[in-house]
KOLKOLKE-246905 format. One record per residue (C-alpha): residue number from 1; x, y, z. Coordinates in steps of 0.2 Angstrom, whole numbers. Example, Ala and Ser with C-alpha at 12.3 -4.5 7.8 and 13.67 -1.06 7.14 Angstrom:
# KOLKOLKE-246905
num:1 | u:62 | v:-22 | w:39 $
num:2 | u:68 | v:-5 | w:36 $
//
This chain:
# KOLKOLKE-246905
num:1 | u:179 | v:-75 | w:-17 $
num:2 | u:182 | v:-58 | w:-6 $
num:3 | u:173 | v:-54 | w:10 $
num:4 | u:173 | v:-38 | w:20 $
num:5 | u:180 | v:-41 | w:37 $
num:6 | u:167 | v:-29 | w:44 $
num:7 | u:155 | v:-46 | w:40 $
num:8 | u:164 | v:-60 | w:47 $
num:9 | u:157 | v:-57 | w:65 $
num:10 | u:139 | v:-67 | w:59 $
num:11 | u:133 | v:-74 | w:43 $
num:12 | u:147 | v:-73 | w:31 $
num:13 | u:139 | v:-62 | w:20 $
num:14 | u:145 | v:-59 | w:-1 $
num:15 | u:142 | v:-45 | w:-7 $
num:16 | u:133 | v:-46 | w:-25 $
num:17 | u:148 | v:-35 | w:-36 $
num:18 | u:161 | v:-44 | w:-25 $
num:19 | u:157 | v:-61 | w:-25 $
num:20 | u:154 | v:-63 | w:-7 $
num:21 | u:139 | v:-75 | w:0 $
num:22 | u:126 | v:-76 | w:13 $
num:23 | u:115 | v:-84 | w:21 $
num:24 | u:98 | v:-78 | w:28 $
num:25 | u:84 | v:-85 | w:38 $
num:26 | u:71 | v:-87 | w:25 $
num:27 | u:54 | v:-78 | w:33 $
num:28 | u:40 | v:-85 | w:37 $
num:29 | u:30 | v:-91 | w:20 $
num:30 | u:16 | v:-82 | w:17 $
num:31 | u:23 | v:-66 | w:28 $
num:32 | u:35 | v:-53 | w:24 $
num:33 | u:46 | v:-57 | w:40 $
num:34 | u:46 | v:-40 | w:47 $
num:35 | u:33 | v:-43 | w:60 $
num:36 | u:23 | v:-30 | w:50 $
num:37 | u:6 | v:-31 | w:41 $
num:38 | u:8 | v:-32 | w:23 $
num:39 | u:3 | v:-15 | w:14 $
num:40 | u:-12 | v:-15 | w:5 $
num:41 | u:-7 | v:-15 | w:-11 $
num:42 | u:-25 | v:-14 | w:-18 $
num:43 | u:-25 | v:4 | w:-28 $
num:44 | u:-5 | v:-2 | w:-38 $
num:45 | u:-10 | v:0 | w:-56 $
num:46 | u:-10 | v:-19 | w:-62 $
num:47 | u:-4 | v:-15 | w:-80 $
num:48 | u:15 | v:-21 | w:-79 $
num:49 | u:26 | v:-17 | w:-88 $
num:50 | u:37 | v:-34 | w:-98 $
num:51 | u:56 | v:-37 | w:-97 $
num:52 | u:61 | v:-31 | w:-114 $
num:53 | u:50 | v:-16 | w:-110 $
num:54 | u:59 | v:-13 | w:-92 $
num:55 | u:77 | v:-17 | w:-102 $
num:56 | u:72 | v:-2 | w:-112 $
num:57 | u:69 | v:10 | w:-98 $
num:58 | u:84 | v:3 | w:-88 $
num:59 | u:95 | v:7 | w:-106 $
num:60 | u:92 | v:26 | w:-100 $
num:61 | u:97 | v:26 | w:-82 $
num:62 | u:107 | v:13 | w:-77 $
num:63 | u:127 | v:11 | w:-79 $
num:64 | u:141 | v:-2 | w:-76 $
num:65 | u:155 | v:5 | w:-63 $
num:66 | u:173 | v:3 | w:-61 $
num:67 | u:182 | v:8 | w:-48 $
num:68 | u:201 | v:7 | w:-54 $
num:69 | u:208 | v:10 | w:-36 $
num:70 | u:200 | v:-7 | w:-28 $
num:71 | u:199 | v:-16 | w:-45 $
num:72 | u:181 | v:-18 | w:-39 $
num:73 | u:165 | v:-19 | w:-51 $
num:74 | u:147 | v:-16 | w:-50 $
num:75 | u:129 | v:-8 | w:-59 $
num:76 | u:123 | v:10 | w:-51 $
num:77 | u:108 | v:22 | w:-57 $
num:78 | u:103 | v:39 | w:-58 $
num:79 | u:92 | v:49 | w:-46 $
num:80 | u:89 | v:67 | w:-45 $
num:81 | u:101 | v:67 | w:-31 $
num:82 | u:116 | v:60 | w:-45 $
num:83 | u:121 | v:40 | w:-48 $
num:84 | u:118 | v:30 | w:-34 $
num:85 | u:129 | v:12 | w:-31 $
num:86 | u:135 | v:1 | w:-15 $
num:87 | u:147 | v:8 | w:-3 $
num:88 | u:157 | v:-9 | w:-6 $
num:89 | u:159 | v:-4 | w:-24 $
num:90 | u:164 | v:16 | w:-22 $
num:91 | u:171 | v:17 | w:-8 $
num:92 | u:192 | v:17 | w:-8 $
num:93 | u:191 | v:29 | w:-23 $
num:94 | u:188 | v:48 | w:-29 $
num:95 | u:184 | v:46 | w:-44 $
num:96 | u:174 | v:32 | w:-54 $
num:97 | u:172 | v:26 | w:-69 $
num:98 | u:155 | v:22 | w:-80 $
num:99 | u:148 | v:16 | w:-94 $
num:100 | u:131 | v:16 | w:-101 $
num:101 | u:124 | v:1 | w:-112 $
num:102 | u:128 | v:9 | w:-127 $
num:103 | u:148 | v:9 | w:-122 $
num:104 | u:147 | v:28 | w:-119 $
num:105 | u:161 | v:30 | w:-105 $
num:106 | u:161 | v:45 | w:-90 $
num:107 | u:168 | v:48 | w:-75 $
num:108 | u:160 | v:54 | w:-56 $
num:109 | u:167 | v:61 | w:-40 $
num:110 | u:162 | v:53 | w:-25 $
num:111 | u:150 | v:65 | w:-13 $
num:112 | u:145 | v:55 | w:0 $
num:113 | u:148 | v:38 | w:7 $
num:114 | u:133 | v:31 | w:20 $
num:115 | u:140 | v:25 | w:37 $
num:116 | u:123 | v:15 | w:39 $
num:117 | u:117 | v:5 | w:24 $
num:118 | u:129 | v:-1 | w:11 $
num:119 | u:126 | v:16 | w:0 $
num:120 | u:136 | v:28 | w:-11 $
num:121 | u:131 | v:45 | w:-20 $
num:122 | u:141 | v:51 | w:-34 $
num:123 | u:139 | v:68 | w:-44 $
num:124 | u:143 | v:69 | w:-63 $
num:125 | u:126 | v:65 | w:-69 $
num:126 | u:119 | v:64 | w:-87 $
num:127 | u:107 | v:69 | w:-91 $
num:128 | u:92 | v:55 | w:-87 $
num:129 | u:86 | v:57 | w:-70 $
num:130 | u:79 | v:41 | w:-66 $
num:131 | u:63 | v:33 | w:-64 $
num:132 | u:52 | v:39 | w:-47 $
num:133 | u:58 | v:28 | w:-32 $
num:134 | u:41 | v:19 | w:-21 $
num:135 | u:45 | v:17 | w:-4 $
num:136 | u:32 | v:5 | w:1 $
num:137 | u:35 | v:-12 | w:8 $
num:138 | u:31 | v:-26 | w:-4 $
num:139 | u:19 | v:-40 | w:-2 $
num:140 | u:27 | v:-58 | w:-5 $
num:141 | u:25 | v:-64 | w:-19 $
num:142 | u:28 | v:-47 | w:-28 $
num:143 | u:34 | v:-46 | w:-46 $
num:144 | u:52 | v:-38 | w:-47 $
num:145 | u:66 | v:-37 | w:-58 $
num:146 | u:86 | v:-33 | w:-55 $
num:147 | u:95 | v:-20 | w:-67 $
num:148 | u:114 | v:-23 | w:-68 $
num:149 | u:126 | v:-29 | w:-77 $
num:150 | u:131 | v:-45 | w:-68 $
num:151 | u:148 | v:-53 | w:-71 $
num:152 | u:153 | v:-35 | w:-77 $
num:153 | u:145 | v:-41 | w:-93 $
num:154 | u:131 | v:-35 | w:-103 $
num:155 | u:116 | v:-25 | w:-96 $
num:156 | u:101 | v:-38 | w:-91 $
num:157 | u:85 | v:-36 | w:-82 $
num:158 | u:81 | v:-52 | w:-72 $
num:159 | u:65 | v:-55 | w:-65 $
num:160 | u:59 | v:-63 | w:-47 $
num:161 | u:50 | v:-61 | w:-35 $
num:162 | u:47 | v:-54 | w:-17 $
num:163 | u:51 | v:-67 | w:-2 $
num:164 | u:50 | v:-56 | w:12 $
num:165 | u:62 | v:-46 | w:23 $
num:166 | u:74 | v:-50 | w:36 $
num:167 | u:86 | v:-44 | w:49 $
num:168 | u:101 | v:-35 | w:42 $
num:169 | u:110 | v:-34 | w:59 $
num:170 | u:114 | v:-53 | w:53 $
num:171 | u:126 | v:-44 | w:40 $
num:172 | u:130 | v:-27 | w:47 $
num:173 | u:115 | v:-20 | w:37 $
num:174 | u:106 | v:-7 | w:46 $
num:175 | u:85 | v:-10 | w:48 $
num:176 | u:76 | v:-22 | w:37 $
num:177 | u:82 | v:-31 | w:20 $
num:178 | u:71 | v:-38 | w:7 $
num:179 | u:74 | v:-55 | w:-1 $
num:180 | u:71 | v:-57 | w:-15 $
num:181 | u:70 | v:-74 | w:-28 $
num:182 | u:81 | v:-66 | w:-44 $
num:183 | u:95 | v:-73 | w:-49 $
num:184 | u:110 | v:-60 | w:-48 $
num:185 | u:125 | v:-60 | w:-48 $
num:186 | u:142 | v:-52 | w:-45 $
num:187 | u:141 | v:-35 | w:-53 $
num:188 | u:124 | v:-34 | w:-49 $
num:189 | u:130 | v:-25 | w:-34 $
num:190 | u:122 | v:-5 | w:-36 $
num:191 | u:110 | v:-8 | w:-48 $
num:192 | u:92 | v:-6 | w:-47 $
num:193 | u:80 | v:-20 | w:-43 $
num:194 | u:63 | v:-14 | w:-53 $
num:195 | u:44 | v:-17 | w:-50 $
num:196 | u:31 | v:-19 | w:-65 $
num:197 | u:27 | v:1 | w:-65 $
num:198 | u:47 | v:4 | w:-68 $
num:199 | u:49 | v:11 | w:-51 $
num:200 | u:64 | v:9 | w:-39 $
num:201 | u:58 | v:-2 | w:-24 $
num:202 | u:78 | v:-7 | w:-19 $
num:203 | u:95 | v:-8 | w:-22 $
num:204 | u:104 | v:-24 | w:-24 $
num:205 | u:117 | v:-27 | w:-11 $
num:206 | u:123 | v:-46 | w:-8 $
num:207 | u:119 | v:-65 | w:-14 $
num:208 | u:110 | v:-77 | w:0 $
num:209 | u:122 | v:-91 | w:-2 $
num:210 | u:108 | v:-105 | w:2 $
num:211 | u:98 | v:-100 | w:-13 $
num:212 | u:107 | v:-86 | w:-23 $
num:213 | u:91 | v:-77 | w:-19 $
num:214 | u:94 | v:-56 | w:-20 $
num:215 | u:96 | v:-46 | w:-4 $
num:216 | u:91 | v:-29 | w:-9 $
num:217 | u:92 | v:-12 | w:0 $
num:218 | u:72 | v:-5 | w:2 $
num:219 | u:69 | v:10 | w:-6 $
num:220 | u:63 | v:17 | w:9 $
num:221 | u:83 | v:17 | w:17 $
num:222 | u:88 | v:23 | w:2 $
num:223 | u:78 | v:37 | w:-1 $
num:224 | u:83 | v:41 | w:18 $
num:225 | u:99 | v:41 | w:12 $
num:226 | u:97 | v:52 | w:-1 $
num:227 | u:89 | v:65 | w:9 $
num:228 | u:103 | v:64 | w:22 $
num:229 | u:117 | v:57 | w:10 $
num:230 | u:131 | v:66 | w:24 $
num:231 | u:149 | v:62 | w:22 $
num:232 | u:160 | v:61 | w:9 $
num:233 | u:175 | v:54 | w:16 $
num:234 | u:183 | v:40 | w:4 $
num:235 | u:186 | v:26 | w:15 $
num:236 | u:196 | v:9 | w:12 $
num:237 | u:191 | v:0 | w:1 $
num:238 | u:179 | v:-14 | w:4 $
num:239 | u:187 | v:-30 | w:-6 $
//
């Protein structure tokens, strides 16, 4: 098990591609742990989608990644802006290499590597462009389900729920990280973590040690960052 030095100040923190492990705070049951009001929720369609259903979607959009360089693996996804994955997982190389669930292989240059929140953005894009990303918060208790191909292995969608959010300062993490009760795993790292409409509402980013609960990127920072994606300096790699 690898950690990223950059973590070792606080909370030893794994990252979900790498195997690293954290541990969080749990929030406050019955609030989300931002010291927000939850959104009202009460005009989301109530029609959800099931996990075979949400399998089938992901087939289309979302890729295992290698990066040969940092021997480092992890799940990504499409956007309009191109593939989007971790910074742990891209960063060190130029060029990455993908695959879909089919075993079609491709490969991607890197354009831009976040100096905030554990994101990277890479060109070379098929032609799917990704389901629509929702940028609300989510209410506890929230039905949600991780995209990605843990352990590097086959792709799965793995359902949970929402627990809240918490501090990212406790693992280098720029504002506000959800919690969430899915199960991933390493190579989770990248991929998509899905609500009942198909929509992105986060990207998974690292394992709470405590519980192997998911902490996931919101889809509001990433879709900041996808406004803004800025430089594309390769870096070290993160391993």
């Amino acid at each position: 098990m690898t950690s990223r030095g950059r973590l070792a100040r606080g909370a030893v923190v794994a990252l979900a591609g790498l195997g690293l492990a954290a541990c969080v705070p749990a929030p406050p049951e019955g609030a989300n742990g931002s010291g927000r009001p939850s959104p009202d929720l009460s005009t989301t369609s109530t029609t959800l989608a099931t996990g075979p259903e949400l399998l089938a979607d992901a087939r289309q959009f979302v890729y295992r990644v290698r990066s040969v360089a940092c021997l480092a693996t992890g799940s990504s996804f499409a956007t309009a802006q191109g593939i989007v994955t971790n910074r742990h997982v891209a960063s060190g190389s130029t060029s990455l290499q993908f695959s879909t669930w089919a075993g079609t292989d491709f490969s991607t240059a890197l354009l831009a590597l976040s100096t905030g929140p554990d994101l990277a953005l890479l060109t070379g894009l098929p032609k799917q462009h990704g389901p629509p990303i929702d940028t609300a918060d989510l209410v506890v208790g929230t039905p949600v389900w991780a995209a990605g191909y843990p352990l590097g292995d086959q792709l799965s969608v793995i359902p949970g729920t929402v627990v809240g959010y918490v501090n990212g300062a406790q693992y280098d993490e720029p504002g506000l990280v959800m919690e969430v009760t899915n199960p991933v795993q390493h190579g989770n790292s990248g991929g998509p973590l899905l609500d009942g409409r198909g929509q992105v509402v986060g990207i998974v980013v690292a394992i709470e040690d405590s519980n192997d609960d998911g902490l996931v990127i919101p889809a509001s920072t990433l879709s900041s960052f996808l406004d803004a994606p800025g430089s594309a300096t390769v870096g070290q790699c993160l391993i």
